[in-house]
N, C-alpha and C positions, 0 to 999 in steps of 0.2 A: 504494500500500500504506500502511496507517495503522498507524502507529509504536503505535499500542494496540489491533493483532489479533493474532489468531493466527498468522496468516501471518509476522510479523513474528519471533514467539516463534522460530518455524523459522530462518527467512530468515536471521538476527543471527547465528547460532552457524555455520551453514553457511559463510555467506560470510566472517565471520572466521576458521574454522577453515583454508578454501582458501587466503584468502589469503597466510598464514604458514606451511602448505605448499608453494606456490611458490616456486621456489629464485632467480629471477630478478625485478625491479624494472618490467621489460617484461612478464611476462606479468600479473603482479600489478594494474596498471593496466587492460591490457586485460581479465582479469576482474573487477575494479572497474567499469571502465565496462558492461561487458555484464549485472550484476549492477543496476545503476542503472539501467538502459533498463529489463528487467523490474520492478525498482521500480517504477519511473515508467508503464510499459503498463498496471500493475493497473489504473489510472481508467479514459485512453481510447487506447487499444492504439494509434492511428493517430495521434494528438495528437505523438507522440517523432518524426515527420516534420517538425514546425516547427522542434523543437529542432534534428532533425538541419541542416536551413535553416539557421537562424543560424549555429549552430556553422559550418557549410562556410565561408558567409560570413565570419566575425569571424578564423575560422583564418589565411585567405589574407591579408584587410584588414592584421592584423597585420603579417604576412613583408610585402608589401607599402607597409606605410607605414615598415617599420626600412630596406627598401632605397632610399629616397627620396633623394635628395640637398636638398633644398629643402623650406621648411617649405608652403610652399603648396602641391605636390604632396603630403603627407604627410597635409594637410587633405582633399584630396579624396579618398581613403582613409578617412580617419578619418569624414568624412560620409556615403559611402556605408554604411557600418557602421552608425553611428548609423540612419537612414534606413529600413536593413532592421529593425534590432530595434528601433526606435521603431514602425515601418511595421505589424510583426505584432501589437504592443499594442495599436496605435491600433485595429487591422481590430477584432480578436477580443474586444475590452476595452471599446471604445469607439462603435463604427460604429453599434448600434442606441441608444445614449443620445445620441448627435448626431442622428440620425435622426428619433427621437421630439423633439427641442427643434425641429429646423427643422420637422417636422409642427404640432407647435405655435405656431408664429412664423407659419407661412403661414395657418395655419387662423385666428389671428386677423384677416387681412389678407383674408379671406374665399378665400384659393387652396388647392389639392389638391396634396400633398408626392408627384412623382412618383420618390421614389426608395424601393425596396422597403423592406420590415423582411425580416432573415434571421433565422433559427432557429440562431443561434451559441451553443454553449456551450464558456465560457471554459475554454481548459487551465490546471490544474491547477498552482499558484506560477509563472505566466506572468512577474509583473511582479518576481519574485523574481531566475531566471535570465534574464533580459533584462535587469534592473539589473547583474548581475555580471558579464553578457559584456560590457558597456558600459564596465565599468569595465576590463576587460584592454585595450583598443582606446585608451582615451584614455590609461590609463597608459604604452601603448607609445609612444603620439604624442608625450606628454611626456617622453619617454625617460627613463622609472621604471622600466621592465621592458623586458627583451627580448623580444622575437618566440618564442611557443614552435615548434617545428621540429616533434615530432612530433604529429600529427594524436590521434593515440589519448590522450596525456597531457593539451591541451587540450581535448577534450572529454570528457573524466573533470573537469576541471576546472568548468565549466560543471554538469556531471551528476551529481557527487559524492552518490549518496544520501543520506545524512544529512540534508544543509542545498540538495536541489535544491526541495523545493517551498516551505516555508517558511523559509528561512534559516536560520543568517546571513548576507547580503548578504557574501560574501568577496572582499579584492583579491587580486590575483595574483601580488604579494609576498608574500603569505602563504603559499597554496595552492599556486603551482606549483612552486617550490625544492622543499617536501616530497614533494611525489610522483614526483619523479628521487628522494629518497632510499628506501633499502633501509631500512624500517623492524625492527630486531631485536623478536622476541617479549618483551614484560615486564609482568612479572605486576605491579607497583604500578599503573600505567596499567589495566591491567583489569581489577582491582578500583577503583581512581578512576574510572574509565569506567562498568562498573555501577555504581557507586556513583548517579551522576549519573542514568543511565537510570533507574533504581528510582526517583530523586528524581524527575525526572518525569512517572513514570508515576504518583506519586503525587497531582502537583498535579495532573494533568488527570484522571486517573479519579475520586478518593475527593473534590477541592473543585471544579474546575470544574464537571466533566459534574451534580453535584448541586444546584450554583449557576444553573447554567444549567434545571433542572428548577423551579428557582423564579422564576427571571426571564422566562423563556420568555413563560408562561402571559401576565402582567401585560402584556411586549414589544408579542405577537404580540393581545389584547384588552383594549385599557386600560379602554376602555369599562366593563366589566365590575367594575371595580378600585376603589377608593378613593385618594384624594392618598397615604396614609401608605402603604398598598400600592406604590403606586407609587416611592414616595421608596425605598421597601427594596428594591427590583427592583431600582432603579438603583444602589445598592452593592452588592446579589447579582452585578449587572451588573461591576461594577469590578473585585470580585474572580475574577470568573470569565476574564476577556482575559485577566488578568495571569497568572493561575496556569494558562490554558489556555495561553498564546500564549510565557511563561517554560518550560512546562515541557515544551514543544514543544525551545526553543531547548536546554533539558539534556539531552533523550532526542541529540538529533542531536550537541553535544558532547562526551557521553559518549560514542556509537556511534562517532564519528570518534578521537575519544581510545584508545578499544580499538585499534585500526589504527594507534596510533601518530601522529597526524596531529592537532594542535593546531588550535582553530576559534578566534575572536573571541568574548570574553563578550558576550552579548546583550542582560543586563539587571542590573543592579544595583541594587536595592532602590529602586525608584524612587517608591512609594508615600510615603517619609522623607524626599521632598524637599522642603527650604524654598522653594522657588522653581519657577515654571515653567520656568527656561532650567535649574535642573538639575537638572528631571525629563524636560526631553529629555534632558538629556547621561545618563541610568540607565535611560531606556526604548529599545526597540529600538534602540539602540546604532549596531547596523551601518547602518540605515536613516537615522538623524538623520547621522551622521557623513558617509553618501555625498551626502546633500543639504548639508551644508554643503562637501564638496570638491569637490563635483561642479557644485554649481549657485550656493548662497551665495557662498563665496568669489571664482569668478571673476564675478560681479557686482557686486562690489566688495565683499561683505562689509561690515565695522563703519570700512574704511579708508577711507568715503567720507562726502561730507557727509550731517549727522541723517537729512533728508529721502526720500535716497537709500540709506539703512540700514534705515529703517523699511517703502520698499518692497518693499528686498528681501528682508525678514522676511515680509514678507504673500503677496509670489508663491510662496517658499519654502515656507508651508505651502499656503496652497491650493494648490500643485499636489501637494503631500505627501497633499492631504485627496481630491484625483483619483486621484492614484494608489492610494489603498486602495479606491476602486471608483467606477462609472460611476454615480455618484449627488448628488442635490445635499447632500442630508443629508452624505455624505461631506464635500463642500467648507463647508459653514457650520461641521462639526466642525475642519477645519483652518482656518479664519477664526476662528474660537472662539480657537484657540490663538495664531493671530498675534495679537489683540487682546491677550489676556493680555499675550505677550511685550512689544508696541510699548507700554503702562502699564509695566511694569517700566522696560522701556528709558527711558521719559522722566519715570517719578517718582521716580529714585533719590533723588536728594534732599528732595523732600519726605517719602519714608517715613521718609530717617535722622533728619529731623529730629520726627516723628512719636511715633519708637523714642525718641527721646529725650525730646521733652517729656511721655512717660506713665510715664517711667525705667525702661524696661526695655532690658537689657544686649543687644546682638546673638549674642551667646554665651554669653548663660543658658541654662536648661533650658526657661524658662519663655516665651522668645521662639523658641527652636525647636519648640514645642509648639503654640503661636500659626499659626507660618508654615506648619507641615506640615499643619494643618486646614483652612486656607484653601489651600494648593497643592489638597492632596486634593480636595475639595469642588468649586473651579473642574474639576481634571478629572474628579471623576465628574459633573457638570454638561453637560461636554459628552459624556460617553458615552453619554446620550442621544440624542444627534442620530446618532452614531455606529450604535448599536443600532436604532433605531426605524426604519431605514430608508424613510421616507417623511416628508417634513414635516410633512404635518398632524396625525402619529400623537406626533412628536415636538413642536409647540406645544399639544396638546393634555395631553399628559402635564405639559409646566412649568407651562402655565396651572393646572393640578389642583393640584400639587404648590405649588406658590406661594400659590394660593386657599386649600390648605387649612392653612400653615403660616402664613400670613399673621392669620386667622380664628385658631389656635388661640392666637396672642402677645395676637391683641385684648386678650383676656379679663385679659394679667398673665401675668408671671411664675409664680406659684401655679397658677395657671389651664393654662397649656403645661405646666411638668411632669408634673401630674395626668393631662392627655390623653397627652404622654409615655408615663406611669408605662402608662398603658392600655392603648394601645399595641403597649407592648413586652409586657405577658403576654397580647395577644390572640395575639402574634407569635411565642412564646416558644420553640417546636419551631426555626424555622428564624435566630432569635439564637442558635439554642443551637449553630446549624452555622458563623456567623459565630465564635463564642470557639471554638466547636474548632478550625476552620480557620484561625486565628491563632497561636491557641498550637501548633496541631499544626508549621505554617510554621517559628516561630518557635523549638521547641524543638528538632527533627529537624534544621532548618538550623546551628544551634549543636553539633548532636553529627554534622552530616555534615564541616562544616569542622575539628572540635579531630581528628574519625578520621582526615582526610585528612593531618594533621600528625605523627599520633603512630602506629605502626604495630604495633597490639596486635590480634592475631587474634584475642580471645575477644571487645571490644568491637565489633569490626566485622563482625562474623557475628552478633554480639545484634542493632545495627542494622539491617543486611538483614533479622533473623527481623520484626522488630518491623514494619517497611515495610511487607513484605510481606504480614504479615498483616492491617496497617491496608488495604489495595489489597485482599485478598483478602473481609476481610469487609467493609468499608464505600464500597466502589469500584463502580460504576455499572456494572453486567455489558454493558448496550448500548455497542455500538462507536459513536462520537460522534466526527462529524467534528471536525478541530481548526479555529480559527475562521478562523488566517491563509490555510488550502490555498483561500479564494474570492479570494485575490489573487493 
């Protein structure tokens, strides 16, 4: 079910209204969970059979690895677990993009790949809830959490509609304490909860889905396009994840907030960051954080020699760059990003000394203006390779864009601005959705957090009207899938 249908319109009020007429914490859960499985069946009805798999699995693995005496017994527990939920990502995720590699490896070698291709299509935030149940199992190993006992509250845990296809990536310190508790009805939460929903339904209907109507076209036929077309595609492009893929992450915190039920911030203005280490630490949030406790850190993290810090910055993302899909584009965009990081990681010094022989202060206005254009730029650079999903579609587009920005400096300073100037008023209709969609961010984000502070009924019913009507008349009436539900 997508958080921006009709279905949805129904579904939200239904199933929060049940829930808080259930007098009991038990049955509350189990219509929760039974409420998320039909969620979850809208896609593909049979598909809530893997889940229910793992779940069985990670349930027992759990009870199982707390009743251990010995840590090595405890491990093989904890592998089997791993195993299965690695085992169904790899099958359903992975199997026909190995497939076609070894077809191509053998077919260079002039031999025939005799192992079939299957007609798999991937469920629905697979590597979502397979990252979270991963995380209940090792946290239990670690003995961070205990073994939940009842079947029904663990796999609500796992299945929690809000954030079961696209996140947040949640631990089990979070999540599972709150759903033993008996959440009271309260109306500031439910209005902070719409509040949030509305905010999201904002970024993805009224700026992505319209963002996306202009990148698309360029995306999916570059050929067709010009370098400058191209270059704008690919900020249509930038703004478009973030405000699809952000305001995914507020529809789901808000929905969970109504219920009472606290989620993990997902994103934090991450486009403002000086730096690429923190604009992971403000972008998908739950996802960078579970990779560095999950995978960084016991690799050694930053506690080991240079050498061995820098690798495992680089396995860290490319597998980051795997895991957001069976493609290689996928991985050059997460090698994109380790590179980025292993230059920061080893010019700290030369940039301070840099910052300083040009005199400018590391906390002016004027060196955080510097640093957020070049964060920016590096990553909407690589959200190319990201978007383009196929390489050749993606060196074709930089080569264009390069050629043609490169050719337009030839000329002089005088000379780029004028082509600039050009440009921008052949372009003028859709910069003109760029400043809206800025300031609209920018000013509605400023009056959603001062309302969330101060609790004035006549202000915060103007801002719902105002929302709403922005989503009503300037919001993309087609239903537009969200971009993370392909992972």
């Amino acid at each position: 079910m997508l958080f921006n249908s009709i279905h949805f319109l129904f579904f939200f009020p239904i199933i929060t209204l049940l829930y808080f007429l259930l007098p009991k914490q038990k049955q509350r859960v189990i219509m929760l969970l039974a409420a998320s499985c039909y969620f979850y069946m809208f896609f593909i009805p049979i598909y809530v059979l893997i889940l229910l798999f793992t779940i069985v699995i990670d349930y027992y693995a759990g009870i199982w690895i707390e009743k251990q005496q010995t840590k090595h017994r405890k491990k093989i527990f904890l592998i089997c677990s791993l195993v299965a939920n690695i085992g169904v990502l790899a099958f359903f995720k992975y199997y026909n993009f190995l497939n076609e590699n070894i077809t191509e490896l053998l077919r260079l070698s002039g031999h025939n790949n005799p192992i079939p291709y299957l007609d798999i299509i991937l469920p629905i935030g697979l590597s979502f809830h397979t990252f979270q149940a991963m995380s209940y199992t090792i946290e239990v190993y670690r003995g961070n959490q205990a073994a939940e006992k009842n079947f029904f509250t663990y796999a609500l845990y796992v299945m929690f509609y809000p954030q079961l296809v696209a996140g947040p990536i949640e631990r089990p310190q979070n999540i599972l304490p709150q759903l033993h508790e008996k959440k009271p009805f309260d109306v500031e939460k439910l209005l902070s909860g719409i509040q949030l929903i509305v905010w999201g339904l904002l970024k993805k209907a009224v700026i992505a889905d319209r963002f996306a109507a202009m990148a698309d076209p360029v995306f999916n036929q570059p050929q067709g396009h010009s370098g400058w077309e191209m270059l704008l595609a690919t900020y249509f492009f930038t703004i478009q994840i973030y405000c699809d893929f952000s305001g995914y992450s507020d529809i789901a915190i808000g929905s969970a907030r109504v219920l009472g039920i606290d989620l993990m911030k997902n994103f934090n203005t991450p486009y403002f960051s000086v730096s690429i280490a923190e604009f992971w630490k403000r972008w998908h949030i739950s996802l960078s954080t579970w990779f560095r406790d999950y995978l960084y850190i016991p690799l050694g993290g930053n506690r080991t020699s240079k050498i061995k810090v820098l690798r495992n910055i680089l396995l860290v993302f490319l597998i980051s760059g795997l895991w957001h899909g069976a493609s290689w584009c996928f991985v050059i965009w997460g090698a994109l990003h380790a590179v980025y990081l292993i230059i920061e990681t080893v010019t700290v010094k030369q940039r301070e000394k840099l910052w300083k022989w040009i005199r400018i202060k590391k906390n002016s206005l004027l060196y955080k203006s510097i640093a957020i254009f070049i964060t920016f730029n590096l990553v909407a650079f690589a959200w190319i390779f990201f978007r383009a999903q196929q390489i050749p579609v993606a060196l074709y587009m930089v080569k264009t864009i390069g050629h043609t920005l490169l050719s337009s400096l030839s000329g002089g300073i005088i000379s780029f601005m004028t082509i600039l100037y050009t440009q921008a008023f052949n372009h003028i209709q859709e910069l003109g959705w760029v400043l809206f969609a800025v300031s609209a961010l920018a000013l509605l984000s400023e009056a959603r957090f001062s309302f969330s502070q101060v609790s004035i009924a006549w202000k915060r019913k103007l801002y719902f009207i105002v929302v709403l009507m922005i989503i009503i008349l300037m919001g993309k009436s087609e239903q537009q899938q969200f971009i993370y539900f392909q992972f």
